[in-house]
TORZABA-216467 format. One record per residue: residue in three letters; x, y, z of N, C-alpha, C, O in turn. Coordinates in steps of 0.02 Angstrom, whole numbers, plus 50000, padded with zeros to 5 digits. Example, Ala and Ser with C-alpha at 12.3 -4.5 7.8 and 13.67 -1.06 7.14 Angstrom:
REM TORZABA-216467
ALA506604971650390506154977550390506604983550390507124983450423
SER506424988850354506844994750357506455000250394506705005750402
This chain:
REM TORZABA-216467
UNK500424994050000500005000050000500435006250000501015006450021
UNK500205009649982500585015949955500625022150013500135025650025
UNK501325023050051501285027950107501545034450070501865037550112
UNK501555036650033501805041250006501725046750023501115046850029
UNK501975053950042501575058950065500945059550129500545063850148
UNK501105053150145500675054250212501165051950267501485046850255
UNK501285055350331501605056850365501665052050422502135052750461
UNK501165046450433501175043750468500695036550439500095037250425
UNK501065029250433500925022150416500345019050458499955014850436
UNK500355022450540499785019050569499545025550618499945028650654
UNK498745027350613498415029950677498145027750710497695024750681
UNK498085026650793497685024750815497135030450851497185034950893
UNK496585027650808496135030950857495585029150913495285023750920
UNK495515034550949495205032151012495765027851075495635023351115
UNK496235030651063497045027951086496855029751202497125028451255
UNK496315032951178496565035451259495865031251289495765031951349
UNK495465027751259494835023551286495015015151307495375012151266
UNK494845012351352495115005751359495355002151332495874999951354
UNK495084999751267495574994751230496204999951188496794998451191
UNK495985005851153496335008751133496985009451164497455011551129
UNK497075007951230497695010251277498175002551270498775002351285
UNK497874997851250498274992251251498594990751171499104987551156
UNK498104994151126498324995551039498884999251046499414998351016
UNK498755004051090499625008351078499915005951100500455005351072
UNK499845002051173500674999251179500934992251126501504990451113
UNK500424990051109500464985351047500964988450984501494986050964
UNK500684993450964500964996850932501654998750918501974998650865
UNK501855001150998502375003551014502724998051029503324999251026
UNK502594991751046503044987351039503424982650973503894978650974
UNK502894985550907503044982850854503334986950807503524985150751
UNK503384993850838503805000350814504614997350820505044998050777
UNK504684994250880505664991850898505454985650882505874982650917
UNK505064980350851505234974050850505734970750825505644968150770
UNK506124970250844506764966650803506804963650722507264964250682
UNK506134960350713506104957250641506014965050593505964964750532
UNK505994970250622505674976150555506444980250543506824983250581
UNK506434978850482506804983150433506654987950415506914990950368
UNK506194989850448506114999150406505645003350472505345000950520
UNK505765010950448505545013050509504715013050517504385010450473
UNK504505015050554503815015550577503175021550617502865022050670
UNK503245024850557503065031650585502405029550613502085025050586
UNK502095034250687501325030450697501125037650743501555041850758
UNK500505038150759500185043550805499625040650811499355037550765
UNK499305041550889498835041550902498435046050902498695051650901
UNK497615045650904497005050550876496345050750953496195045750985
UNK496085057450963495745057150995495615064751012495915069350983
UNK494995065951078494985071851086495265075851141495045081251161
UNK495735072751162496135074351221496885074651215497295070151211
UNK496965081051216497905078251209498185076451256498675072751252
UNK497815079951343498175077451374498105069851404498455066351442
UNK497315068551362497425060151397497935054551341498255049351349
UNK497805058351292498245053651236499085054151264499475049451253
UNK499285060351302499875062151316500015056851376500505053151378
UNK499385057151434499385052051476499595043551449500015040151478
UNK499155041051383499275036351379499865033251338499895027251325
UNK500305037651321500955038351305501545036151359501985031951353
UNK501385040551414501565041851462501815034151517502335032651548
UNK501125030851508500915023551529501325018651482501715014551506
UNK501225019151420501345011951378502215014251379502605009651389
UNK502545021951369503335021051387503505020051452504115019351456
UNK503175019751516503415017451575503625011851580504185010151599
UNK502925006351555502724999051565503404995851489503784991151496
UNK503374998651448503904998251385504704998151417505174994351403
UNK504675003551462505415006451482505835006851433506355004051415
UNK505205014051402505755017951350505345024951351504805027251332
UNK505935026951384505585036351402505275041351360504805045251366
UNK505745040051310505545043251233505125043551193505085046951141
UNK504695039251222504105038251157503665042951150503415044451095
UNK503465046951228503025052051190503245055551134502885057051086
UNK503895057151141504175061051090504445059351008504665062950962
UNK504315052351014504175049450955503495046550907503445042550860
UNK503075050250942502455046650917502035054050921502095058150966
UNK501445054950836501275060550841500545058950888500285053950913
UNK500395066250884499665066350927499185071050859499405075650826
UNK498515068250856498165072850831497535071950861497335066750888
UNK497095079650853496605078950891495975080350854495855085950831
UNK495595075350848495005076550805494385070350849494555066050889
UNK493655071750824493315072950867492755067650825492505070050775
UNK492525059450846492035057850802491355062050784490925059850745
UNK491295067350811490595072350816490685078650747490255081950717
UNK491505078450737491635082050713491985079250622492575077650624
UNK491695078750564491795075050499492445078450483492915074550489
UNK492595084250466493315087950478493785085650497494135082850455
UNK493935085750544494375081650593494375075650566494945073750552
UNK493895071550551493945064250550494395064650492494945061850493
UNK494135069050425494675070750365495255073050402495685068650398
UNK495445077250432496285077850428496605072050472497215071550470
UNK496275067950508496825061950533496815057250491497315053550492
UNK496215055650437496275050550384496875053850334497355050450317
UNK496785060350314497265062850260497835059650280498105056550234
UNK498175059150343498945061350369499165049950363499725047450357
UNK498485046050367498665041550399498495035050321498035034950280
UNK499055030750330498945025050262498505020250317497965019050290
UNK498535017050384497875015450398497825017850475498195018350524
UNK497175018750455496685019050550496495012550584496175007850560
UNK496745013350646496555007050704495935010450728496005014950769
UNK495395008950709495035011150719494655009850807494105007050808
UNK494865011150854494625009550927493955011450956493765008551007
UNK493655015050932492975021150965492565016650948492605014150892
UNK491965014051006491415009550990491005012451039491265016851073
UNK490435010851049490175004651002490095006450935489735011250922
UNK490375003250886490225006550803489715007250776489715009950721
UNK489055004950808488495005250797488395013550784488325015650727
UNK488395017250833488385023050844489195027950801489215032950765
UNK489605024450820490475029150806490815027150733491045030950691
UNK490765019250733490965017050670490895019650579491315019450534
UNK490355021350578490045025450503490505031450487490735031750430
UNK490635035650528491005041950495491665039850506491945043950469
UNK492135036350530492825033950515492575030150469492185034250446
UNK492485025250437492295020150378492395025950315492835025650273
UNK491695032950324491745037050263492435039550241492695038150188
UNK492775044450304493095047150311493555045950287493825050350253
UNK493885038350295494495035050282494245033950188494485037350143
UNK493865030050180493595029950091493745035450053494065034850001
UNK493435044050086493445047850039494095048950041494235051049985
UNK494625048550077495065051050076495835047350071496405049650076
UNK495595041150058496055035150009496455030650076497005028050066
UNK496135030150134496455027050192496065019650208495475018150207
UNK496685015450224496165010950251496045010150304496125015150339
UNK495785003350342495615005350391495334999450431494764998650410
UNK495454995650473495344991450529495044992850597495304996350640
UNK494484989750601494214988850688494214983250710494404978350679
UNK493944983450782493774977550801493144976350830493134972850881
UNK492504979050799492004978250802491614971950825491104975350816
UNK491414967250841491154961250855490014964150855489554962050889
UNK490054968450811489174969050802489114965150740489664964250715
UNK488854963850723488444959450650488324966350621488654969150578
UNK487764968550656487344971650621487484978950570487194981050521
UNK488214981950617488724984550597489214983950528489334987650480
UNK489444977350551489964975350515489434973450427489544976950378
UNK489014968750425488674969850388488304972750348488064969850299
UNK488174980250364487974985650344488234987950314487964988750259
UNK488914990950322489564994050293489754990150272490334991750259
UNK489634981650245489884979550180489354982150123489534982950065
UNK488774983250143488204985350084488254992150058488154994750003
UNK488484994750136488595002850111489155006150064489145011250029
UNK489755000150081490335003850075490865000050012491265003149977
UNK490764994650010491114989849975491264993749910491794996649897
UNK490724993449870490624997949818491485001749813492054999849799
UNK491105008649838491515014849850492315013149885492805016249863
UNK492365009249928492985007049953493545001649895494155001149889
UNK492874998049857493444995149803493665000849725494034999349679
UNK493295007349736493475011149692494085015549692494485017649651
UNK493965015849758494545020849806495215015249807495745018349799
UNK495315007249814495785005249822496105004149890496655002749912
UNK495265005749920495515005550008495404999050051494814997550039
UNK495654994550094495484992150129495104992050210495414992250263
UNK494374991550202493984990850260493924985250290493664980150268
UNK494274986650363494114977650367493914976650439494354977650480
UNK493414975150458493054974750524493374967550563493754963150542
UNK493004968650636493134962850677493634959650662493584954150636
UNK494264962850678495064961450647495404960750732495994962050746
UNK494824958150786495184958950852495174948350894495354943150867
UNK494874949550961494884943050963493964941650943493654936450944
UNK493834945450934492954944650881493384949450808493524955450809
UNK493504944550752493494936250761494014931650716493944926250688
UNK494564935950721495124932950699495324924750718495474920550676
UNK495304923750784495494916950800495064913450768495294908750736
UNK494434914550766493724907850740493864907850649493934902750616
UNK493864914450621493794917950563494384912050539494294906050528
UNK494974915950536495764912350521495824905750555496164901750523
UNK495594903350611495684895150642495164890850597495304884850607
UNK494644891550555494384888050498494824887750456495134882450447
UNK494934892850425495454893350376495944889350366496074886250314
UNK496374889250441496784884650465496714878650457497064874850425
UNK495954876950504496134868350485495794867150403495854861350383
UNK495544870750368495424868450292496054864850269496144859050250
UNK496674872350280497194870650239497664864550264498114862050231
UNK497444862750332497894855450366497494849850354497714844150365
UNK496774850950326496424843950312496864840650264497344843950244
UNK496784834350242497174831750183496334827850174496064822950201
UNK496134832250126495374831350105495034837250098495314842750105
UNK494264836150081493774841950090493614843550161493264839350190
UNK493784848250192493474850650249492694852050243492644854950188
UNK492214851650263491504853450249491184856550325490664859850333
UNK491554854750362491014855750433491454858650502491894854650516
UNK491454862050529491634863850587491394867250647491084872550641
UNK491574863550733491274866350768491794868450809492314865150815
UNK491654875450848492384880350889491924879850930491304880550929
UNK492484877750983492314876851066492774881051105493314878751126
UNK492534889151121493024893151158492914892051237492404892551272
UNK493704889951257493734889051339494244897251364494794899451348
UNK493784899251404494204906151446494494903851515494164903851567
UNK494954902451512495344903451572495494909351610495634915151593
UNK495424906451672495594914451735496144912051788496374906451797
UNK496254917151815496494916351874496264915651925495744912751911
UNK496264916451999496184919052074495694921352097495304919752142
UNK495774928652030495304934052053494754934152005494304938352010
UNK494784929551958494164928051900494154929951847494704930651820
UNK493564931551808493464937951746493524942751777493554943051838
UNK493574948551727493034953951727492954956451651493184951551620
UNK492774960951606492614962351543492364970351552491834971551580
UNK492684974451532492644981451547491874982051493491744979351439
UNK491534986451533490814986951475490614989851429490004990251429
UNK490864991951388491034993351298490924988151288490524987851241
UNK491094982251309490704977351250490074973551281489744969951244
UNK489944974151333489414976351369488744980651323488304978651284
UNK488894986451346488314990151277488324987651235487754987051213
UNK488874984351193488764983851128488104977051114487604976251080
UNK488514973751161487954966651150487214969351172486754967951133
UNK487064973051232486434975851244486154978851184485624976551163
UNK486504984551145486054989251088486004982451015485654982150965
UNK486504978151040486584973650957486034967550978485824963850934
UNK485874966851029485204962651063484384966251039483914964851002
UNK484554970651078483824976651055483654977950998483114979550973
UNK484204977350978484084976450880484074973750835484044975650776
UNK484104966650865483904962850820483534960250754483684956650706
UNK482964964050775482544963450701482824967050650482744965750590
UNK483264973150679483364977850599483924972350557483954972050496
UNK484314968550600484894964050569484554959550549484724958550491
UNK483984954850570483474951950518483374954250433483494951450380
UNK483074961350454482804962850411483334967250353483034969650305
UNK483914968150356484534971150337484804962150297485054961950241
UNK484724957850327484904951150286484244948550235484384945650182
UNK483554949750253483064948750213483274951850147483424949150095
UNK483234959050165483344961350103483884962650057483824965750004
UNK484664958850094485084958250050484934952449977485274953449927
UNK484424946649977483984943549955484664938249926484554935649871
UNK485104937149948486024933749936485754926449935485484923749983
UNK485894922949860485684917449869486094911849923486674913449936
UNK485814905549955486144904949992486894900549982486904896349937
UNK487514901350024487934894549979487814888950003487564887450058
UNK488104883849939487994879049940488164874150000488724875450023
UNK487824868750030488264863850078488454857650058488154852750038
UNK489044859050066489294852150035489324846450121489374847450181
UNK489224839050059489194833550120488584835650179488174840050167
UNK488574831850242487784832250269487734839450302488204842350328
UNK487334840950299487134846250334487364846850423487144842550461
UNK487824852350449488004851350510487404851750560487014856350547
UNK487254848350609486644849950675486804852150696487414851950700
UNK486424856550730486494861850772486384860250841485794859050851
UNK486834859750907486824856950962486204861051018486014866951018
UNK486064856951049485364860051104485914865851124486514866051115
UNK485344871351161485644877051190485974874551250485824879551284
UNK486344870451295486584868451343486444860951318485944857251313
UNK487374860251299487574853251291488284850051308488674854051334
UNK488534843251299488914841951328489484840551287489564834951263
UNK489884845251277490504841851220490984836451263491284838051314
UNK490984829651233491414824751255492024825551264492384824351313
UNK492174828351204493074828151199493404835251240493994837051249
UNK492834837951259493424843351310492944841051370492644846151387
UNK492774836651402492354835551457492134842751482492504845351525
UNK491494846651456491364851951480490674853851442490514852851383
UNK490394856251484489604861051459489804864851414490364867351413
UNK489344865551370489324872051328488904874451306488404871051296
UNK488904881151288488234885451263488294887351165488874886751147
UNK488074888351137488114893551087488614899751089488274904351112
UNK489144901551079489324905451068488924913251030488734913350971
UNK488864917651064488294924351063488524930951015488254936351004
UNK489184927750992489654933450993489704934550902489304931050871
UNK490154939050860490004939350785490304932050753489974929550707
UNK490744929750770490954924050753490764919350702491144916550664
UNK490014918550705489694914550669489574916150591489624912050546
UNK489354924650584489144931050551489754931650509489764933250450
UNK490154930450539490934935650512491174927850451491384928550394
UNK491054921550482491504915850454490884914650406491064913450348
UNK490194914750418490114914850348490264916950300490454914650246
UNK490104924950333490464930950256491124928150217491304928550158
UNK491394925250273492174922950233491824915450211492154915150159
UNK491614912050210491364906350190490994908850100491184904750058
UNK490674912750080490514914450054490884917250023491004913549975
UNK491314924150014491864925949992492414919849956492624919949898
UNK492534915949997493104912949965492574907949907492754906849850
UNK492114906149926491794901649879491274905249814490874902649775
UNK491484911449823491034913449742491734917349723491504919749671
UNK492274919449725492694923249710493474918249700493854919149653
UNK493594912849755494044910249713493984901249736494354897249765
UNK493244901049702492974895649701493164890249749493284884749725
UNK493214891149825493394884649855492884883349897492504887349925
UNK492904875249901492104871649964491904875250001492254875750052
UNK491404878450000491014881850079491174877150141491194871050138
UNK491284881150202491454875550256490834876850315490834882050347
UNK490364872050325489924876350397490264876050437490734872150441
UNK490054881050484490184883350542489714883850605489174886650602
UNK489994880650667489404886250721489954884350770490334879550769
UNK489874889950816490234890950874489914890650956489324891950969
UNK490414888651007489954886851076490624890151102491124891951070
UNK490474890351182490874893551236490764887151269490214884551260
UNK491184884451305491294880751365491014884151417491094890251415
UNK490634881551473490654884151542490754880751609490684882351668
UNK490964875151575491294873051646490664867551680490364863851641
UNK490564867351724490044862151753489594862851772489584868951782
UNK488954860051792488284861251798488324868451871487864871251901
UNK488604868751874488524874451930488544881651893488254886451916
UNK489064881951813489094886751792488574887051768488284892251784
UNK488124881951719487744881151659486974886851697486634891151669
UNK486954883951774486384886351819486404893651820485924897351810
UNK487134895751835487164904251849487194905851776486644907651758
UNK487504905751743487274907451640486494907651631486184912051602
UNK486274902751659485364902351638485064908451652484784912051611
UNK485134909651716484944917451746485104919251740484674923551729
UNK485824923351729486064930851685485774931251637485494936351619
UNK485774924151593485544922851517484524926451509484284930951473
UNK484254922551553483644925251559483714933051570483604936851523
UNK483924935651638483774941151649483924945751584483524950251568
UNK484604944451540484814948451500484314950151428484194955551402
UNK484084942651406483584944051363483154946751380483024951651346
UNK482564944951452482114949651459482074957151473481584960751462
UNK482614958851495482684968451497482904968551441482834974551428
UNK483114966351395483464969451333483094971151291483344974351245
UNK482234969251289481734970751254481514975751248481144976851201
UNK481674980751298481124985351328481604992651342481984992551391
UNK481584996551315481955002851335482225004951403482815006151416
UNK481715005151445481905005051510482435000051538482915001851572
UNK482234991551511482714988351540483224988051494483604983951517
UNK483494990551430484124992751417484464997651453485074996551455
UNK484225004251491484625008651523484775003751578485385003251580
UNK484565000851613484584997251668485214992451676485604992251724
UNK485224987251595485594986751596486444988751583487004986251593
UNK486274992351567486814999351530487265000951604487854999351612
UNK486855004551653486865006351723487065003751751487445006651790
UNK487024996851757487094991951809487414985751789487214980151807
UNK488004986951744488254981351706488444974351761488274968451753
UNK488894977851823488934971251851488284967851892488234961951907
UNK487904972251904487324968451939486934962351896486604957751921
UNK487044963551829486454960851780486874953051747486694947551725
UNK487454956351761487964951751723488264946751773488634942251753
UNK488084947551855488204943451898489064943951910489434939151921
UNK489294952351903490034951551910490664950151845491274950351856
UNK490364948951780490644947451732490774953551696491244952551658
UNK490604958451693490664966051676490634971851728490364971751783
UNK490954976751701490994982551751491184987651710491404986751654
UNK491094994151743491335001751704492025000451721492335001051668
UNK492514998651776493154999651794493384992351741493984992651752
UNK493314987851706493654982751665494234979751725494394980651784
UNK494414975551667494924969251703495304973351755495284979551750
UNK495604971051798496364973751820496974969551787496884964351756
UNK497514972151796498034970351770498084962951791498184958651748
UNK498024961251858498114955651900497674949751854497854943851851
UNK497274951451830496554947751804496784947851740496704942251715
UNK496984950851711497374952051634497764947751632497684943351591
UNK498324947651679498944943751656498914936051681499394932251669
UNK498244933651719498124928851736497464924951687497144919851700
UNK497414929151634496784925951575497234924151513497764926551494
UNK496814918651486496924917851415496274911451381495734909651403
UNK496554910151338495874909151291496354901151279496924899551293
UNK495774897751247496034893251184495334890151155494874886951181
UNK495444892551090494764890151036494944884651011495504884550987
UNK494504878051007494694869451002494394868950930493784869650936
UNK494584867850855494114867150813493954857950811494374853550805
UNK493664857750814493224848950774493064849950703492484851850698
UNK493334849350651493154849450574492894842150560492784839650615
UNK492804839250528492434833650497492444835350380492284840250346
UNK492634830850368492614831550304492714824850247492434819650267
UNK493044824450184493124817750166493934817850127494134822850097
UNK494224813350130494644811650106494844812050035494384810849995
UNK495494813750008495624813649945495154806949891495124800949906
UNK494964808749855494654803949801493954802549821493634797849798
UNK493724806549862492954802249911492484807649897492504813049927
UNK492024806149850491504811849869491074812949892490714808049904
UNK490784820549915490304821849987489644820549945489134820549978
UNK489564819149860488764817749874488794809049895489184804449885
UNK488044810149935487904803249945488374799950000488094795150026
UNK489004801250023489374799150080489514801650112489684807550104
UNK489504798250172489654802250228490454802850259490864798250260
UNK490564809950284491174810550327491594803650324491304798350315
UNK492214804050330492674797350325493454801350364493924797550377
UNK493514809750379493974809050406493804814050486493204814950498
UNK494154816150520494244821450540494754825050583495264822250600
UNK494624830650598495314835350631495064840450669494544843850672
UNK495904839450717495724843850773496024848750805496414846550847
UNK496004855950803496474858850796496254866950838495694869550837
UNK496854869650870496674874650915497104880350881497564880250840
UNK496734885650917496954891950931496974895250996496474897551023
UNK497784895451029497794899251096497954906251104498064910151058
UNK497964907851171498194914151166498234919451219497954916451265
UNK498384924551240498324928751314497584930451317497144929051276
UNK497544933251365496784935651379496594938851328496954943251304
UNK496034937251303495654936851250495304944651237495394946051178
UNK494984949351266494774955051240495264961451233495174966251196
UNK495824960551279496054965451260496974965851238497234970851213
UNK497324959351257497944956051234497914955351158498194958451113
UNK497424949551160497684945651116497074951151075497444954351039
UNK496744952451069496324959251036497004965350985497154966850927
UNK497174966651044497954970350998498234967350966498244968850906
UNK498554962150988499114959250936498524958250879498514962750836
UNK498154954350873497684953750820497834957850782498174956550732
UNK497494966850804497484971050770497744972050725497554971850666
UNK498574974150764499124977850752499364972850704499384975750649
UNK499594965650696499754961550634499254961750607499284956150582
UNK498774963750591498174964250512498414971250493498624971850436
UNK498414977550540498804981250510499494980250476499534981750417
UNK500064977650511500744976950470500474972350423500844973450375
UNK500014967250403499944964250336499884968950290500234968050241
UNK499384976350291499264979750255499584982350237499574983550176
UNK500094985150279500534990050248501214986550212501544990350176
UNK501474978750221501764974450214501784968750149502224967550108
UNK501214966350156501044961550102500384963950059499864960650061
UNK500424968950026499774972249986499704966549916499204965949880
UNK500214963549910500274958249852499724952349861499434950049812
UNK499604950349922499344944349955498574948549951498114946249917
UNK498524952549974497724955749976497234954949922497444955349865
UNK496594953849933496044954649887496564959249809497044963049817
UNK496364958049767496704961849700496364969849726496684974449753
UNK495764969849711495554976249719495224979749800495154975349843
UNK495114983949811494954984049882494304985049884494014984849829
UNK493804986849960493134983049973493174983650036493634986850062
UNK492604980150076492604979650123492544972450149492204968650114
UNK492774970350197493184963550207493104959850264493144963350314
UNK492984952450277493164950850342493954949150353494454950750321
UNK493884946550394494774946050412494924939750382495524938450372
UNK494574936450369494634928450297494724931250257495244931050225
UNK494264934450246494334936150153494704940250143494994938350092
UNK494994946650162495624949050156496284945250170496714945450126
UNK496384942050219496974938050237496964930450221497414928450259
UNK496754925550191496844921150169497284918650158497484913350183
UNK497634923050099498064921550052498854923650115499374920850131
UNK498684926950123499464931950166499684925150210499544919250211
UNK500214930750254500574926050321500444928050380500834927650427
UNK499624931550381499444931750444499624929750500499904932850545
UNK499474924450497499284916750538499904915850561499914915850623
UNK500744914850520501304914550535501504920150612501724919150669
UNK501254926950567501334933050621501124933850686501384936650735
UNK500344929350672500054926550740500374922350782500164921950840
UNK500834919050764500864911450773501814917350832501984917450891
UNK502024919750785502504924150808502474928850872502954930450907
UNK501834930750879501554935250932501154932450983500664936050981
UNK501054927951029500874923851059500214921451046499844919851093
UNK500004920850975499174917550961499434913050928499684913950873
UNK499404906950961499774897250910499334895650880498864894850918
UNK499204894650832498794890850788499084881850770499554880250734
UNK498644877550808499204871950801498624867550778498084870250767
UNK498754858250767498434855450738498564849750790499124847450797
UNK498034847450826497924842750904497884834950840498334830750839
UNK497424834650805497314828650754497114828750704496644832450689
UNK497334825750673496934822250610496834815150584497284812550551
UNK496324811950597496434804650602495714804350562495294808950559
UNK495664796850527494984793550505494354792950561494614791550615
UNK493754793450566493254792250603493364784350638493294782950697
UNK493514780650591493494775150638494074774450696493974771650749
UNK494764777750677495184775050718494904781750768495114780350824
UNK494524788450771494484792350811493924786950875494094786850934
UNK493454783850856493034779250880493294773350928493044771450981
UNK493984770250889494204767450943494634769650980494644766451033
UNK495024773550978495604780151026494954781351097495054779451155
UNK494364784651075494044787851121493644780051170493484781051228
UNK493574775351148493194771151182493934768451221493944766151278
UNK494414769051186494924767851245495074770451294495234768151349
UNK495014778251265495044782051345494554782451399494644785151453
UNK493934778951376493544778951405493554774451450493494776451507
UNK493634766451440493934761851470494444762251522494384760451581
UNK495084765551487495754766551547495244769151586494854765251613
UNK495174776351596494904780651652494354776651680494224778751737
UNK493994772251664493194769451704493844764651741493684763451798
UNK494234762951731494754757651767494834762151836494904759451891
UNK494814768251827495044769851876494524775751913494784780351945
UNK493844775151907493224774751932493174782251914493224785551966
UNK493104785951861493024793451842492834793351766492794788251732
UNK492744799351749492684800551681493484802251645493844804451689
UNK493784801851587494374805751566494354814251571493864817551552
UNK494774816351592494844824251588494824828251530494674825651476
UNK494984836351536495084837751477495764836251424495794834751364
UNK496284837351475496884836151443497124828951444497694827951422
UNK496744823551467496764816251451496534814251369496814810151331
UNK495944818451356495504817951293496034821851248496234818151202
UNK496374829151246496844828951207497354826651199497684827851148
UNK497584822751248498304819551267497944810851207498344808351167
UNK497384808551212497294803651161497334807451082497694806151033
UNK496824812251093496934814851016497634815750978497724815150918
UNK498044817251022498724819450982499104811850977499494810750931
UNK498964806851025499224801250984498914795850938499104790350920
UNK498294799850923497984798050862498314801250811498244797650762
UNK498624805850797498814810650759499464808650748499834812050712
């Protein structure tokens, strides 16, 4: 991509709001990374200089490198204000786009950056959002030559790119996959600062318009190859990680179709289904989920009980959200790992009329998940852009993080920055059938069920 005359390769904006404060030090750590050969001009964006100055201030303490305020520009422009939004797009080849919920903030950075030849990355996790501004914007963004590319954070790079992943490690047709995200804590537990809080509240309440925003895209549907995947009860029991699970609530599902679709009308490869679940641990969690779960749908209907919940994030959420977010302690003691299960058929075997004959199993780990591993995300989809423009869609558009990065070395960069993308198995159905009735056996020998890491400790010597 072309930095020419613009003064600065990356902005972040919204640099001084919660996640934004962990993008800059992201940032600023990939400014000295040892692997970069060239320099890295960057500034952060917002309406405060002195909090942007503050959060300078923070990421060179925690960095221990004094200098950085003085290496990194500041500009101050205002999402209320379209002006502004033009002179930080003019100055910048792309925007980290941080200010949410995008429902509301997202639309005038999207324009802003288009009219004015910038691209541009968030990490949005709304559907209803991210979907919109492909209808609105695609158009105009592939005229301009710009890259828009939403939910480029941990909604939903790991799920998005970990399909991707195990397609390209099947040795066969991949056709089917289910992501099982487990959150690990520490001591002191979760917490989830509430920005994404609102977001799920206003992207709940609104449901019907995202109905009716997909009705009338009128997109025929793609094709499924091999059987159709089932869809698991709302509280069920995945075997192979011994653990409850729910549906996953989050864009995940939304985002991997778009890329499911994308890659299969544009450079013709198998549609893969998808659906995603969260782990929760054991019937004691599944009970307290039920009732947040209830309470949350029923106020979310009703105006009143959206402020309510808005207000009262940890009361509603049973402690899982708050206005003050994680602490550091709680940060550096979280992380994630997404488990894929693919199912597909073997070289020479085809999906009409037969069924599945292989499958694979394969994860994505990583630091705490909304706002760690959220940056690094970011910040490598940005250096792809400015890095490998060869690998990108030919023309530009608006994008999920599949369908722009496919082709690139994302995934490598990930794999470099503490998000592993690894491959647990790949074995035939039958020998997976007798591996698991074995472990089932050892462990009844010894009067229990197998664990979680017993069940992957068989899978990998299936593999």
């Amino acid at each position: 991509m072309a930095t020419q005359q613009r003064p600065f390769h990356l902005v972040v904006f919204g640099a001084s709001g919660f996640t934004g404060q962990f993008v800059t030090e992201e940032v600023a750590r990939e400014q000295v990374s040892p692997e970069r050969t060239s320099h890295l001009p960057w500034a952060v964006a917002g309406r405060s200089r002195e909090k942007l100055l503050r959060v300078l201030e923070r990421a060179a303490m925690k960095l221990g490198r004094p200098t950085l305020s003085s290496e990194v520009g500041i500009i101050i422009c205002d999402i209320t204000n379209p002006a502004s939004l033009d002179e930080m797009a003019k100055q910048a080849t792309v925007v980290l786009n941080c200010v949410g919920p995008y429902r509301f903030y997202g639309e005038p950075v999207i324009k802003a950056c288009i009219e004015n030849g910038t691209s541009c990355i968030d990490i949005s996790g709304e559907p209803q959002f991210l979907e919109l501004m492909y209808w609105k914007y695609h158009e105009k963004a592939a005229e301009k030559g710009v890259y828009i590319i939403g939910s480029s954070g941990f909604d939903s790079i790991p799920a998005d790119l970990g399909v991707i992943y195990t397609r390209n490690k099947m040795n066969g047709t991949l056709t089917a996959v289910e992501s099982f995200l487990t959150i690990s804590s520490g001591p002191e537990g979760l917490c989830v600062h509430d920005g994404t809080w609102k977001s799920a509240v206003y992207g709940f309440g609104d449901k019907s318009n995202l109905k009716k925003l997909r009705n009338e895209s009128d997109m025929k549907p793609v094709p499924i190859v091999g059987p159709k995947l089932k869809r698991r009860w709302p509280i069920s029991y995945c075997r192979e990680l011994n653990s409850y699970s729910i549906p996953f609530l989050g864009a995940d599902v939304s985002v991997v179709k778009r890329t499911q679709r994308y890659l299969h009308e544009n450079l013709e490869q198998s549609p893969v289904q998808y659906a995603a679940y969260i782990n929760v641990g054991g019937i004691t969690s599944v009970i307290k989920l039920m009732f947040a779960g209830l309470f949350f749908l029923f106020f979310v209907r009703f105006g009143i009980g959206r402020q309510l919940l808005i207000k009262f994030p940890w009361l509603f959420s049973f402690g899982y959200f708050s206005k003050q977010g994680p602490t550091q302690k709680q940060i550096d003691a979280s992380s994630f790992t997404m488990t894929f299960f693919g199912q597909g058929f073997s070289q020479g075997v085809s999906p009409v009329k037969n069924k599945p004959n292989i499958r694979i199993c394969t994860q994505v780990k990583g630091p705490e998940a909304g706002y760690v591993s959220t940056s690094i995300a970011m910040v490598q989809a940005a250096m792809i852009l400015l890095n490998d423009a060869s690998d990108l869609p030919k023309a530009g558009g608006v994008f999920t993080p599949g369908a722009a990065f496919s082709r690139t070395k994302l995934i490598d960069r990930l794999n470099e920055h503490g998000i592993e993308f690894s491959v647990i198995s790949s074995r035939s159905l039958q020998l997976e059938k007798v591996i698991i009735k074995s472990a089932q056996v050892l462990t009844a020998s010894l009067g229990r069920k197998p664990n979680v890491k017993e069940n992957i400790f068989y899978l990998r010597m299936c593999h």
